[in-house]
DOBA-114784 format. One line per field, with one value per atom (N, C-alpha, C): residue number from 1; residue in three letters; atom name; y, x negated, z negated. Coordinates in pm, whole numbers, plus 50000, padded with zeros to 5 digits. Layout:
<sites>
k <- [NUM;...]
r <- [ala;...]
a <- [CA;...]
north <- [Y;...]
east <- [X;...]
up <- [Z;...]
</sites>
This chain:
<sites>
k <- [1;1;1;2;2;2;3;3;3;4;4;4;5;5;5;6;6;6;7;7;7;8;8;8;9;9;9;10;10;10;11;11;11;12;12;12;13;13;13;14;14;14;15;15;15;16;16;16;17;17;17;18;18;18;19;19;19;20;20;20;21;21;21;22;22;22;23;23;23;24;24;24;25;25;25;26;26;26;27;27;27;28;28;28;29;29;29;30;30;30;31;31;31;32;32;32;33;33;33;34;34;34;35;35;35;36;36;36;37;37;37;38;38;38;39;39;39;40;40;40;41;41;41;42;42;42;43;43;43;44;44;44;45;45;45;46;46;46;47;47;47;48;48;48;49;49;49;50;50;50;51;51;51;52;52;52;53;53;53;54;54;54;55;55;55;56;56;56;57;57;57;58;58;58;59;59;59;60;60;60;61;61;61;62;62;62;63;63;63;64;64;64;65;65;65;66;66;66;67;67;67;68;68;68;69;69;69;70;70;70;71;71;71;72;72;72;73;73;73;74;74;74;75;75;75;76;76;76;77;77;77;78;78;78;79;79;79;80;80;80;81;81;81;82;82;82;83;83;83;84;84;84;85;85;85;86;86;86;87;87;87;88;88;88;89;89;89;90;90;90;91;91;91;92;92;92;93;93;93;94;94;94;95;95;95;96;96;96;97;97;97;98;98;98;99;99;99;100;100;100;101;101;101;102;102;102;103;103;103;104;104;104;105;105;105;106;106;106;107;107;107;108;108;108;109;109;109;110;110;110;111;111;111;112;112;112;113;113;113;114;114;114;115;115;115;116;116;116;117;117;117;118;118;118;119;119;119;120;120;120;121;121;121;122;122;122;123;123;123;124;124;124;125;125;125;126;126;126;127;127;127;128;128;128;129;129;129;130;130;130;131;131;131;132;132;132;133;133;133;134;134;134;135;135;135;136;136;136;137;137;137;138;138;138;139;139;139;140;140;140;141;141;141;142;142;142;143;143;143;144;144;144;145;145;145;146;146;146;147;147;147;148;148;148;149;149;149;150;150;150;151;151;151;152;152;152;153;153;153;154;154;154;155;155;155;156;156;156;157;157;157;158;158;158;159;159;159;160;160;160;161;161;161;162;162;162;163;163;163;164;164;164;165;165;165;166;166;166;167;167;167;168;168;168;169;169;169;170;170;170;171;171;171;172;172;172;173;173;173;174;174;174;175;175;175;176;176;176;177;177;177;178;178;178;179;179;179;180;180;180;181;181;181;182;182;182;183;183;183;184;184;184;185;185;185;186;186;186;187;187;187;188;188;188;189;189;189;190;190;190;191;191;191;192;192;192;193;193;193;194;194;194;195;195;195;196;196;196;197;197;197;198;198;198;199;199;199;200;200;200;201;201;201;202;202;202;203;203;203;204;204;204;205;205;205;206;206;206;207;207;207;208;208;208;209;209;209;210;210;210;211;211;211;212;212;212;213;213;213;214;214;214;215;215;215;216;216;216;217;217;217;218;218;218;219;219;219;220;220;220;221;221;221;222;222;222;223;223;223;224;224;224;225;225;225;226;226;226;227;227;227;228;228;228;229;229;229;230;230;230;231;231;231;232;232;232;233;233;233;234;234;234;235;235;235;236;236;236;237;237;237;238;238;238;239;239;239;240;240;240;241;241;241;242;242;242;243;243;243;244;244;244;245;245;245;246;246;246;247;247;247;248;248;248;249;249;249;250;250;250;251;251;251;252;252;252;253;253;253;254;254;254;255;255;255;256;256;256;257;257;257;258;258;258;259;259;259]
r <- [unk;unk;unk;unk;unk;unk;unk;unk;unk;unk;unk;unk;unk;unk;unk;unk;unk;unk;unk;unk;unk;unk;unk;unk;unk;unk;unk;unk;unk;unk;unk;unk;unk;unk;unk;unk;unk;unk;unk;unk;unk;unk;unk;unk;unk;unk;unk;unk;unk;unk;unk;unk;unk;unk;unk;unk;unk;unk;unk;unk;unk;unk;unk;unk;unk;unk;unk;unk;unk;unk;unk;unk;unk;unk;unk;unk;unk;unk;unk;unk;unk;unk;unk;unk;unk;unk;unk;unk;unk;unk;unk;unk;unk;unk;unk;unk;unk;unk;unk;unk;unk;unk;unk;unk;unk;unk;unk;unk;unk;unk;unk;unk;unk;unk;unk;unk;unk;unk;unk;unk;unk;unk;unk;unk;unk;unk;unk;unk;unk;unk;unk;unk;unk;unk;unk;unk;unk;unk;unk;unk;unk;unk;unk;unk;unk;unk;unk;unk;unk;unk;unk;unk;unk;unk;unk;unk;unk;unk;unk;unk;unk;unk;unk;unk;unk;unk;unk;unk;unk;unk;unk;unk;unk;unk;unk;unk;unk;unk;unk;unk;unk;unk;unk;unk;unk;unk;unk;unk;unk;unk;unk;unk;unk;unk;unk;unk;unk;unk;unk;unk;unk;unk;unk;unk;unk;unk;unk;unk;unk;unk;unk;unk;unk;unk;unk;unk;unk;unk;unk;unk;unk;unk;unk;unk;unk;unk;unk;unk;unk;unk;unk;unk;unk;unk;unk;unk;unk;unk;unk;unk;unk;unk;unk;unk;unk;unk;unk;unk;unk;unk;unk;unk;unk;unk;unk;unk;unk;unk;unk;unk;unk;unk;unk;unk;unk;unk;unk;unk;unk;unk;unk;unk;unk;unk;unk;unk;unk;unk;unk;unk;unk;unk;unk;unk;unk;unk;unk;unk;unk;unk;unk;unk;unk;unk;unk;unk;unk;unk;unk;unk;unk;unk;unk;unk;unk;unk;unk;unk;unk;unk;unk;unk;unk;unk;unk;unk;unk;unk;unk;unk;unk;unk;unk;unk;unk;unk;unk;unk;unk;unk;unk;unk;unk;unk;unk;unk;unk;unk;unk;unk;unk;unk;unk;unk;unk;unk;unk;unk;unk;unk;unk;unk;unk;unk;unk;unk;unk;unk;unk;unk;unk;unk;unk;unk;unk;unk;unk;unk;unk;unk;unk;unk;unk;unk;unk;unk;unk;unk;unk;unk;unk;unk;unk;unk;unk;unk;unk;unk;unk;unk;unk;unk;unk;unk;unk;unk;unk;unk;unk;unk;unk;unk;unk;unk;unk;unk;unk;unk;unk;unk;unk;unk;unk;unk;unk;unk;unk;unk;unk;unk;unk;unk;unk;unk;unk;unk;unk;unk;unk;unk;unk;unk;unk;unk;unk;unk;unk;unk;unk;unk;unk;unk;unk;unk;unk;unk;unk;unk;unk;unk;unk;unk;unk;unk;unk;unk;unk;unk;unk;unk;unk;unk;unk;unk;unk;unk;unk;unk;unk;unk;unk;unk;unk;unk;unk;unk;unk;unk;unk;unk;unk;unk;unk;unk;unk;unk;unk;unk;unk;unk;unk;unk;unk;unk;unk;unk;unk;unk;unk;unk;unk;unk;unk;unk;unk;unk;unk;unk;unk;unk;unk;unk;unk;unk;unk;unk;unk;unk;unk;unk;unk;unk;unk;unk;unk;unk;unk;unk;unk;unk;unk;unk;unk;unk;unk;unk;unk;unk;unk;unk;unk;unk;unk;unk;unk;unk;unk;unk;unk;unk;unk;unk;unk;unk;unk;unk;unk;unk;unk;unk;unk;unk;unk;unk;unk;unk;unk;unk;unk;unk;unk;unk;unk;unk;unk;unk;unk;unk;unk;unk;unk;unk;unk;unk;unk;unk;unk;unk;unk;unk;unk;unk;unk;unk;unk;unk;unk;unk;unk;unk;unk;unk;unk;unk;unk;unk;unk;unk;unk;unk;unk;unk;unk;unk;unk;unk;unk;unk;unk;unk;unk;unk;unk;unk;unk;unk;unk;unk;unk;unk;unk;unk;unk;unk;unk;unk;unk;unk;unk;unk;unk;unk;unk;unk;unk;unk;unk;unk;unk;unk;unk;unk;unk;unk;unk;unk;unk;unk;unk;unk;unk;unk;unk;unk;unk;unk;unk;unk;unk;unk;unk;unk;unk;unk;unk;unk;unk;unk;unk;unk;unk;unk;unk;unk;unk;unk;unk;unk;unk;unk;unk;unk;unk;unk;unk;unk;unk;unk;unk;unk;unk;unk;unk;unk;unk;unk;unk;unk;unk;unk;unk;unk;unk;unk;unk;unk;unk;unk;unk;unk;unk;unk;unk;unk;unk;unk;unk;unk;unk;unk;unk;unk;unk;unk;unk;unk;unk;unk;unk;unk;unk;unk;unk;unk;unk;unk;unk;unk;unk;unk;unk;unk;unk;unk;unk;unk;unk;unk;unk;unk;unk;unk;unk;unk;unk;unk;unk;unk;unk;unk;unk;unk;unk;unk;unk;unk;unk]
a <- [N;CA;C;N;CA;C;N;CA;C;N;CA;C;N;CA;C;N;CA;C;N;CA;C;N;CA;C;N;CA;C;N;CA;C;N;CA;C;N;CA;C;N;CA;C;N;CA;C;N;CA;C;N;CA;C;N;CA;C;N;CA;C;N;CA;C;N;CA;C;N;CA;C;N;CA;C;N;CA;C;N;CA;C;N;CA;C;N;CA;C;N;CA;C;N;CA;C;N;CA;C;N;CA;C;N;CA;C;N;CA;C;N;CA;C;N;CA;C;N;CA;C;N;CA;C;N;CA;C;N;CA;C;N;CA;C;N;CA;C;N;CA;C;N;CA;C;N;CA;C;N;CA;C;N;CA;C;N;CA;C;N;CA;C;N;CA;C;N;CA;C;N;CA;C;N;CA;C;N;CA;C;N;CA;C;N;CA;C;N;CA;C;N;CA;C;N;CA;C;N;CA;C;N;CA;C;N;CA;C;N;CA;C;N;CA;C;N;CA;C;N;CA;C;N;CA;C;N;CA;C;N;CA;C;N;CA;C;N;CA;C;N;CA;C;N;CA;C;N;CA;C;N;CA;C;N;CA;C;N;CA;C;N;CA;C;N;CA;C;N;CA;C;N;CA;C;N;CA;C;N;CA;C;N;CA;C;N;CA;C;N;CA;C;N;CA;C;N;CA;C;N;CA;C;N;CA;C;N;CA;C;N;CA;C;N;CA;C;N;CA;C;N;CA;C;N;CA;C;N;CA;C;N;CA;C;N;CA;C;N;CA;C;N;CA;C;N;CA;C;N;CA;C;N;CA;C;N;CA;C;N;CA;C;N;CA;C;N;CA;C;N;CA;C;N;CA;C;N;CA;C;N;CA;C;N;CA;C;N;CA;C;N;CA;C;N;CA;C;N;CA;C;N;CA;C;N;CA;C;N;CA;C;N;CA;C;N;CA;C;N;CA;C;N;CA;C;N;CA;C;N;CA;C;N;CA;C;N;CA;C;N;CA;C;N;CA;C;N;CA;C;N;CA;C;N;CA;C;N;CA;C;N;CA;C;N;CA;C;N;CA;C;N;CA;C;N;CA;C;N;CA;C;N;CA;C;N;CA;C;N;CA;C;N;CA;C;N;CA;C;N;CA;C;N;CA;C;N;CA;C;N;CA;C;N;CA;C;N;CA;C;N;CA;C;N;CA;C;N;CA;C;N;CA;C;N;CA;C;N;CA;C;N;CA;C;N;CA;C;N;CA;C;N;CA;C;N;CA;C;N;CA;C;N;CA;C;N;CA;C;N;CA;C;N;CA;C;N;CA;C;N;CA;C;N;CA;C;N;CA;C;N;CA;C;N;CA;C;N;CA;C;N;CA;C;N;CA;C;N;CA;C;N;CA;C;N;CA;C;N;CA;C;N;CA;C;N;CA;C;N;CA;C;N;CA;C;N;CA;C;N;CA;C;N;CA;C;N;CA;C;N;CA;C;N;CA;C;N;CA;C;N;CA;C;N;CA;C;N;CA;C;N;CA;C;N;CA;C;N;CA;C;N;CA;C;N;CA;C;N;CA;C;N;CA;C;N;CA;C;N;CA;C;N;CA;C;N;CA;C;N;CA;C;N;CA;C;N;CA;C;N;CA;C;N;CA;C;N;CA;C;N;CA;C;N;CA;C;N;CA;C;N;CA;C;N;CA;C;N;CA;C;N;CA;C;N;CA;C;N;CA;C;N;CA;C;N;CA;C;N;CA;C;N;CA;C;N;CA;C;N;CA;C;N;CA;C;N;CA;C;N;CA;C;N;CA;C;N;CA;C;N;CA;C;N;CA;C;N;CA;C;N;CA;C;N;CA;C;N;CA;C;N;CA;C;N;CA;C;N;CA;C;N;CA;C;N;CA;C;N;CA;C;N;CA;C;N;CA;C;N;CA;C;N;CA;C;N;CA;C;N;CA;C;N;CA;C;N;CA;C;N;CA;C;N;CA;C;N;CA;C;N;CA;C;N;CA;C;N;CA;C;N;CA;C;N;CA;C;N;CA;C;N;CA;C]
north <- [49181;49260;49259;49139;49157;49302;49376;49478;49625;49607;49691;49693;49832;49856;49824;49782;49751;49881;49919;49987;49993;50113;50109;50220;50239;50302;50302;50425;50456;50626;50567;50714;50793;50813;50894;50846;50928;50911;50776;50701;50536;50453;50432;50297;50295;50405;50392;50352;50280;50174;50010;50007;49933;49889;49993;50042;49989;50020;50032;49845;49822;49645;49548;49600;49569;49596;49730;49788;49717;49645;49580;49451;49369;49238;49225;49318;49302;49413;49418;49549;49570;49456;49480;49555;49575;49600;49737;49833;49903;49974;50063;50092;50217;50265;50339;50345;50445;50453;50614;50576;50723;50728;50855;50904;50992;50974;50997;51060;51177;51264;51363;51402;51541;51456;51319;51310;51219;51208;51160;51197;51142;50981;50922;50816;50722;50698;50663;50576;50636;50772;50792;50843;50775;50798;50702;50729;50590;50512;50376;50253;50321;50402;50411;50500;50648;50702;50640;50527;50480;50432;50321;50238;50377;50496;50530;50627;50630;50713;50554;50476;50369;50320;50305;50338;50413;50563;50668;50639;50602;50526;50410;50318;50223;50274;50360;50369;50463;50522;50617;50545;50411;50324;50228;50231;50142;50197;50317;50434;50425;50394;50379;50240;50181;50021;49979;49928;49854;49724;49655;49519;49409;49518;49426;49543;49557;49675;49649;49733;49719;49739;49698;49836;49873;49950;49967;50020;50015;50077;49968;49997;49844;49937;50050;50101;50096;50065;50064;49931;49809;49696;49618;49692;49603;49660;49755;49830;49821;49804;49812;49724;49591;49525;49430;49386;49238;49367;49430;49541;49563;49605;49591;49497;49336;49230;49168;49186;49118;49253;49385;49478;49478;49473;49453;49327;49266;49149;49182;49225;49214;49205;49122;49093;49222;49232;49312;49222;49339;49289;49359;49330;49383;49379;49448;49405;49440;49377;49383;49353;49379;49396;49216;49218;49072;49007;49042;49006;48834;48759;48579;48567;48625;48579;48649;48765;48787;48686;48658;48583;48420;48375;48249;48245;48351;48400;48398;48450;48551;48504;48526;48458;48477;48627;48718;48667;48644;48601;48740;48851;48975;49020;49094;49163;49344;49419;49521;49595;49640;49668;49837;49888;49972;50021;50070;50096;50207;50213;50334;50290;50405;50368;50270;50310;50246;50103;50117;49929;49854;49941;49822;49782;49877;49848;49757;49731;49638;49512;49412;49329;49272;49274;49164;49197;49291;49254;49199;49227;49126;48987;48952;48803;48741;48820;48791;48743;48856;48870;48735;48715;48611;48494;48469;48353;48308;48394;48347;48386;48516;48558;48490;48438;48335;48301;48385;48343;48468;48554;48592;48756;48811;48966;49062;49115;49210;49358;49401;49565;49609;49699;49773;49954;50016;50149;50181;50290;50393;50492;50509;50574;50705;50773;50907;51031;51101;51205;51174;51044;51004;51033;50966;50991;51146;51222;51377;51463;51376;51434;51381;51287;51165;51322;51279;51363;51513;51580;51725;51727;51639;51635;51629;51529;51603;51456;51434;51234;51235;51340;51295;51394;51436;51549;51543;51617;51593;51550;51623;51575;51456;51373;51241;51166;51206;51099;51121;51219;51244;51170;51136;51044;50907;50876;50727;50689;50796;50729;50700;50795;50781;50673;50610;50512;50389;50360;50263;50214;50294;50312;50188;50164;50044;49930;49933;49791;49759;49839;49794;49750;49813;49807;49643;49630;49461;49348;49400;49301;49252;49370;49296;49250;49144;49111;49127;49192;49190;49312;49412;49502;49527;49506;49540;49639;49689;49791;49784;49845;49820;49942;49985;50148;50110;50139;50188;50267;50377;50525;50436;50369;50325;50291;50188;50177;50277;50367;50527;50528;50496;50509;50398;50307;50241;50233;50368;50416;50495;50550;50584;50508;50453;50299;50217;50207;50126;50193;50272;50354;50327;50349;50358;50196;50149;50005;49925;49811;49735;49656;49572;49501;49408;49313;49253;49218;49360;49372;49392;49275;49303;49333;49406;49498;49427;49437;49357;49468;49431;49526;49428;49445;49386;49365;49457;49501;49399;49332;49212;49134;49056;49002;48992;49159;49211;49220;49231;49220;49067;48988;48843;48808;48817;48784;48897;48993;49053;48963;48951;48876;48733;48649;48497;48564;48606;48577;48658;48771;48803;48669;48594;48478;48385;48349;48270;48306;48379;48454;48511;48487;48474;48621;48715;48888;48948;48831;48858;48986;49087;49158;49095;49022;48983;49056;49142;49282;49351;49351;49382;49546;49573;49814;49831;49956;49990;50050;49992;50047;50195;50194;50351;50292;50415;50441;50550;50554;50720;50707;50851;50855;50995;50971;51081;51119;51240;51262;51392;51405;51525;51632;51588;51707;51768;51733;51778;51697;51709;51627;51618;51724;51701;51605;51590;51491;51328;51326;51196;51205;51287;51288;51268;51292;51248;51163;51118;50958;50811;50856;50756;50780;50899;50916;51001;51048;51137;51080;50952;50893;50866;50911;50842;50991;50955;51091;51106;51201;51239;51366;51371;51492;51512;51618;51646;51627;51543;51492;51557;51659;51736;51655;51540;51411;51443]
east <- [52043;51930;51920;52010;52009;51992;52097;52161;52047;51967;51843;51751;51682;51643;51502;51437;51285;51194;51128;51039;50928;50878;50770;50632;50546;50460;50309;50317;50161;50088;49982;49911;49999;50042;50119;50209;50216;50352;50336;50184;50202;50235;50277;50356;50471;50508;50672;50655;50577;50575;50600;50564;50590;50739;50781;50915;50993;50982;51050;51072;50963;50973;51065;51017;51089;51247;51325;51426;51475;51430;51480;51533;51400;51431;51512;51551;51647;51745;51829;51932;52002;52003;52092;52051;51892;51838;51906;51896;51869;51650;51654;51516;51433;51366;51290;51177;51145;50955;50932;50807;50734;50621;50586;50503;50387;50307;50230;50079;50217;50095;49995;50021;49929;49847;49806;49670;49624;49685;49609;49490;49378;49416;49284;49384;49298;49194;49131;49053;48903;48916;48731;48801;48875;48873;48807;48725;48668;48807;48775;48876;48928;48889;48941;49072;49021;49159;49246;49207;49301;49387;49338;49421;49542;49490;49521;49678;49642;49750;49858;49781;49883;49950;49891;49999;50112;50070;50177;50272;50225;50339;50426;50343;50409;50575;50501;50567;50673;50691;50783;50887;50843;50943;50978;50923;51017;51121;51073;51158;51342;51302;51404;51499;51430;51506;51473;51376;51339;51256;51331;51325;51214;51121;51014;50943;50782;50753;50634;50674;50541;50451;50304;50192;50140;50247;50207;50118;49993;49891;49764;49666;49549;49467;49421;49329;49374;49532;49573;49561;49595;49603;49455;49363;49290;49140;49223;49160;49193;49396;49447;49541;49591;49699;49641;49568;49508;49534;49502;49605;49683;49779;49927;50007;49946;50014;50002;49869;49858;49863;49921;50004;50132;50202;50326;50401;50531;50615;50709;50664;50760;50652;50687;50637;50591;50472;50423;50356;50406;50333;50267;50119;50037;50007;49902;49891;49733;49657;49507;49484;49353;49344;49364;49427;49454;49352;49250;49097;49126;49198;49193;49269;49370;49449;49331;49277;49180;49064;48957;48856;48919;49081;49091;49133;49123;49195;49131;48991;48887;48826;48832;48792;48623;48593;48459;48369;48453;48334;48283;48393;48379;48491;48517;48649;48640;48693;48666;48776;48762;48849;48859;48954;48969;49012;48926;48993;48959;49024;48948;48826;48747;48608;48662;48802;48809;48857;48934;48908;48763;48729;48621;48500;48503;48382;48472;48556;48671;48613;48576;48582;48672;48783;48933;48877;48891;48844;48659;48549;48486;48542;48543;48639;48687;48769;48883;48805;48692;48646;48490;48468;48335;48391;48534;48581;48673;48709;48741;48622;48564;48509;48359;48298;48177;48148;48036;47993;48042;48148;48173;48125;48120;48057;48181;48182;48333;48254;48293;48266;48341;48300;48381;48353;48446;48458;48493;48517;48563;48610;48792;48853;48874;48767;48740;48775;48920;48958;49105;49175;49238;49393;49389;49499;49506;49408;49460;49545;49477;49578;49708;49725;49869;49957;49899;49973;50008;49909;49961;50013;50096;50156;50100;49976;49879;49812;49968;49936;49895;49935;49929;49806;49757;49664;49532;49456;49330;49230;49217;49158;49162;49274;49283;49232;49271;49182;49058;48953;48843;48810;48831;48814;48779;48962;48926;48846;48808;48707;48581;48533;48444;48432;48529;48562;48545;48602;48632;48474;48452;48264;48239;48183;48044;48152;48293;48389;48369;48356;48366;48262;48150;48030;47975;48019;48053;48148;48209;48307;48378;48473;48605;48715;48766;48901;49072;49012;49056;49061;49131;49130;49205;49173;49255;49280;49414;49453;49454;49321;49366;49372;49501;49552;49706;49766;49942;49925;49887;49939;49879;49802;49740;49823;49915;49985;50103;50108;50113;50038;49887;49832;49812;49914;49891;49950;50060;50096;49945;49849;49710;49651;49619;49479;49515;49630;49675;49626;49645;49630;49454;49375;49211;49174;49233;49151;49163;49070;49085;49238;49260;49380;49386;49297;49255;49214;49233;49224;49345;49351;49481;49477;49587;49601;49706;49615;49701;49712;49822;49863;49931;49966;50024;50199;50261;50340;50475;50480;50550;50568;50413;50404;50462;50421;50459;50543;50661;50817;50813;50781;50866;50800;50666;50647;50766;50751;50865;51006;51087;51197;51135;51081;51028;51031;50949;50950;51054;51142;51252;51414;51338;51477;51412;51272;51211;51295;51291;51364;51477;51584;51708;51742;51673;51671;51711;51766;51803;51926;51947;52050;52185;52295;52388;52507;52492;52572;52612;52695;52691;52729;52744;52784;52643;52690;52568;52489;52400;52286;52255;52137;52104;51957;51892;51805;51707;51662;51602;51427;51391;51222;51176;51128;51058;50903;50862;50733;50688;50562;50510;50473;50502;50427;50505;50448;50533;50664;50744;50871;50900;50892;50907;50823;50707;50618;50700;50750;50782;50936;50975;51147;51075;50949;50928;50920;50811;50801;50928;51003;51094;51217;51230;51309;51440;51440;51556;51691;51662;51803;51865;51693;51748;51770;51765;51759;51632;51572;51450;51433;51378;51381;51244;51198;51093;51063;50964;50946;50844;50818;50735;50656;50559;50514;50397]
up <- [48416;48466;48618;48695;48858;48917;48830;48898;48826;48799;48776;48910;48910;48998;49023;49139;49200;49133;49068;49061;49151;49237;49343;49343;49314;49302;49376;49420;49444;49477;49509;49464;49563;49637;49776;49791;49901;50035;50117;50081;50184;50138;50011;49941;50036;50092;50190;50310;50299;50425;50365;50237;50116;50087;50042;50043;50120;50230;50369;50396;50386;50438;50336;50167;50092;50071;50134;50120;50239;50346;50486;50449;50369;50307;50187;50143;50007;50039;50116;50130;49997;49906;49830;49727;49691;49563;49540;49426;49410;49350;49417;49445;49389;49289;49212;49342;49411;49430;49384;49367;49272;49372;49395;49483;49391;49343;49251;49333;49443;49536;49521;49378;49286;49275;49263;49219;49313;49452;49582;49604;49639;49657;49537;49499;49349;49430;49545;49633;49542;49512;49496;49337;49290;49134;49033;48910;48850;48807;48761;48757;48650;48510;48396;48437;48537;48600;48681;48721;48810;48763;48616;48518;48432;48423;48324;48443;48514;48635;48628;48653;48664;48555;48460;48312;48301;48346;48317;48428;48536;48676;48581;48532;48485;48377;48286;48194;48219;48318;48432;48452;48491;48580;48473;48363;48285;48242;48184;48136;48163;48299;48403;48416;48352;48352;48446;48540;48618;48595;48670;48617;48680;48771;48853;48901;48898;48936;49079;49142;49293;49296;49248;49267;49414;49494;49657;49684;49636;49653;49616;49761;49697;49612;49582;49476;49353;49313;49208;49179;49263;49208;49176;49243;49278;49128;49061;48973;48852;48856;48740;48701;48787;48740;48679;48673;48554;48433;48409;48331;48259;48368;48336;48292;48406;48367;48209;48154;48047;47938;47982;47868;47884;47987;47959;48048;47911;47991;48067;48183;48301;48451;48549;48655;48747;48763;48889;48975;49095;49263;49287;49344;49388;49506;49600;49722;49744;49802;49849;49958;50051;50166;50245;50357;50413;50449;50431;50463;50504;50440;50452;50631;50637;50798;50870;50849;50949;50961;50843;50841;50931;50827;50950;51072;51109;51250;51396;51329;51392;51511;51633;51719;51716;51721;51737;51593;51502;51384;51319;51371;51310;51277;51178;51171;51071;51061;51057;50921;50809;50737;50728;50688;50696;50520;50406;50300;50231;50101;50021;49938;49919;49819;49719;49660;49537;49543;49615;49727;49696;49827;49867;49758;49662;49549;49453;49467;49347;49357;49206;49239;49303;49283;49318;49474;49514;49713;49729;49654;49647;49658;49521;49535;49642;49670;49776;49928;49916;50080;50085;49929;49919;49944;49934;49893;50048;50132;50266;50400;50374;50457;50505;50430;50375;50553;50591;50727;50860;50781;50917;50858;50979;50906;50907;50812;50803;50737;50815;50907;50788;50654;50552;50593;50603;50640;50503;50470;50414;50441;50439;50491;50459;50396;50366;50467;50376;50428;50491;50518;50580;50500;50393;50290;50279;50269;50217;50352;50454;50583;50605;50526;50556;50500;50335;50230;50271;50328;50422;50518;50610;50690;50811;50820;50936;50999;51006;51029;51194;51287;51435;51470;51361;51394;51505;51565;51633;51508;51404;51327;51261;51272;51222;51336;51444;51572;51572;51539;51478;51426;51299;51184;51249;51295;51290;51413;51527;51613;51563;51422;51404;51323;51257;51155;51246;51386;51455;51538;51566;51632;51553;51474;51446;51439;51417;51422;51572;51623;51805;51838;51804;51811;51787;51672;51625;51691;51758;51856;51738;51672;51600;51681;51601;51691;51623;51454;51380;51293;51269;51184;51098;50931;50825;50759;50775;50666;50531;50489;50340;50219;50344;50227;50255;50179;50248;50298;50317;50366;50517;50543;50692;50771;50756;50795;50971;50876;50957;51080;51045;51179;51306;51300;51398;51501;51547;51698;51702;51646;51711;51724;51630;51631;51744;51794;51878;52063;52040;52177;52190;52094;52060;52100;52023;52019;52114;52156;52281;52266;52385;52337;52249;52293;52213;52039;52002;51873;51818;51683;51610;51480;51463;51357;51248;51093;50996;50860;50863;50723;50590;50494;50374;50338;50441;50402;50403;50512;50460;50398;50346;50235;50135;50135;49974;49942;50045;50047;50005;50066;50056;49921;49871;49736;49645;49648;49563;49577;49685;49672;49606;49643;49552;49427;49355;49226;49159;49248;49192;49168;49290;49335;49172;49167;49069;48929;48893;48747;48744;48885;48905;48850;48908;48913;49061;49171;49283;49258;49325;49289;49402;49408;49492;49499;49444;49483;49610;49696;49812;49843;49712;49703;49759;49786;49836;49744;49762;49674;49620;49494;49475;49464;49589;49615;49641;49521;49452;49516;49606;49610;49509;49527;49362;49420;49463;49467;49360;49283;49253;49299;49453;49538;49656;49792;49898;49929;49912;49911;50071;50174;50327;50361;50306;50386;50358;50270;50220;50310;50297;50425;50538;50577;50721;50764;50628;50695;50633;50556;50539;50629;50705;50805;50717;50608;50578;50550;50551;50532;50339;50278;50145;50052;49955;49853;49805;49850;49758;49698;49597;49509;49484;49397;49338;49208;49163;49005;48923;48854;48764;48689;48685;48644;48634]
</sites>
């Protein structure tokens, strides 16, 4: 089963920032991601659609023989993998907002997140944020409108600097020192956020992590692929297929999936 491929999924085109960190740290894998952009973005969907999109993702990528699956998306995991894990036997990774390196980080005693509706009302980021954050005030936005511009190609847009100034206002306002991404597709925006925000403020995303837990518990169950061919590495979207060549840079094969 080494030589089976990573399964990767999320509601869009931002799990491929997901992707990307994971495909750096494992050159060898072979790699499944599904772009599940017709029904962008899960963020303001109820949990039952979210579980039930993530099923049919799931069962896509088993389909396929994949032998470890990603959920690159925090509205999916944080909605639907207690889920998945205890419906089906094979290992998923999830990813949720980094809220803990910020809270122990924090110089200001503020920090500022950045997510979708369907995030931030999740228990699992409750949890997460009662259980490190306890004392410090964390600034929750709602990144409304942000994903539907990723997904149209309209990532450098005036209208996205719109948004997030207006998104960034009361984090500043608060003296963050700390700001969390907690979308994939966010990721994307931090040659802007970067230009906006003081210097002083740092910017945390998931995406490494999620790579190095994927390799551990792939090395754990001795599913490492040590194959040195070069890999096959398939992207699959339902929707705009250029947007997804843009941002993975055109180097892989992507097609269009009728899903």
């Amino acid at each position: 089963m080494s030589n089976y491929p990573i399964g990767i999924f999320d509601s869009g085109v931002g799990g491929t920032s997901i992707f990307k960190e994971i495909h750096a740290l494992l050159p060898n894998e072979n790699i499944i991601y599904l772009a599940d952009s017709r029904n962008a973005p899960y963020g303001n969907k109820t949990q039952e659609e979210i579980k039930n999109l993530s099923i049919k993702n799931t069962e896509y990528l088993l389909n396929k023989g994949c032998k470890i699956i990603v959920v690159a998306c925090n509205t999916a995991t944080t909605n639907a993998i207690t889920y998945l894990r205890e419906s089906y036997e094979m290992p998923f990774i999830g990813i949720e907002p980094a809220i803990k390196p910020a809270a122990l980080n924090t110089k200001t005693n503020a920090v500022g997140i950045l997510a979708t509706k369907g995030t931030l009302s999740s228990q699992l980021f409750h949890k997460t944020s009662d259980l490190y954050a306890n004392g410090i005030k964390v600034v929750e936005q709602i990144g409304e409108g942000i994903v539907p511009l990723i997904e149209s190609g309209k990532l450098n847009s005036d209208e996205m600097k719109d948004l997030l100034q207006l998104y960034l206002e009361p984090m500043l306002k608060a003296n963050i020192d700390y700001l969390v991404l907690g979308c994939t597709h966010y990721p994307y925006l931090i040659p802007m956020l970067e230009t906006m925000l003081p210097e002083g403020v740092k910017i945390i995303d998931s995406g490494l992590a999620v790579a190095k837990q994927t390799k551990a518990v792939l090395q754990s169950q001795d599913l490492l692929n040590l194959n040195e061919a070069t890999p096959s590495v398939k992207l699959h979207s339902n929707s705009n297929v250029e947007v997804l060549n843009t941002l993975v840079g055109g180097n892989f094969e992507t097609t269009f999936l009728d899903f």
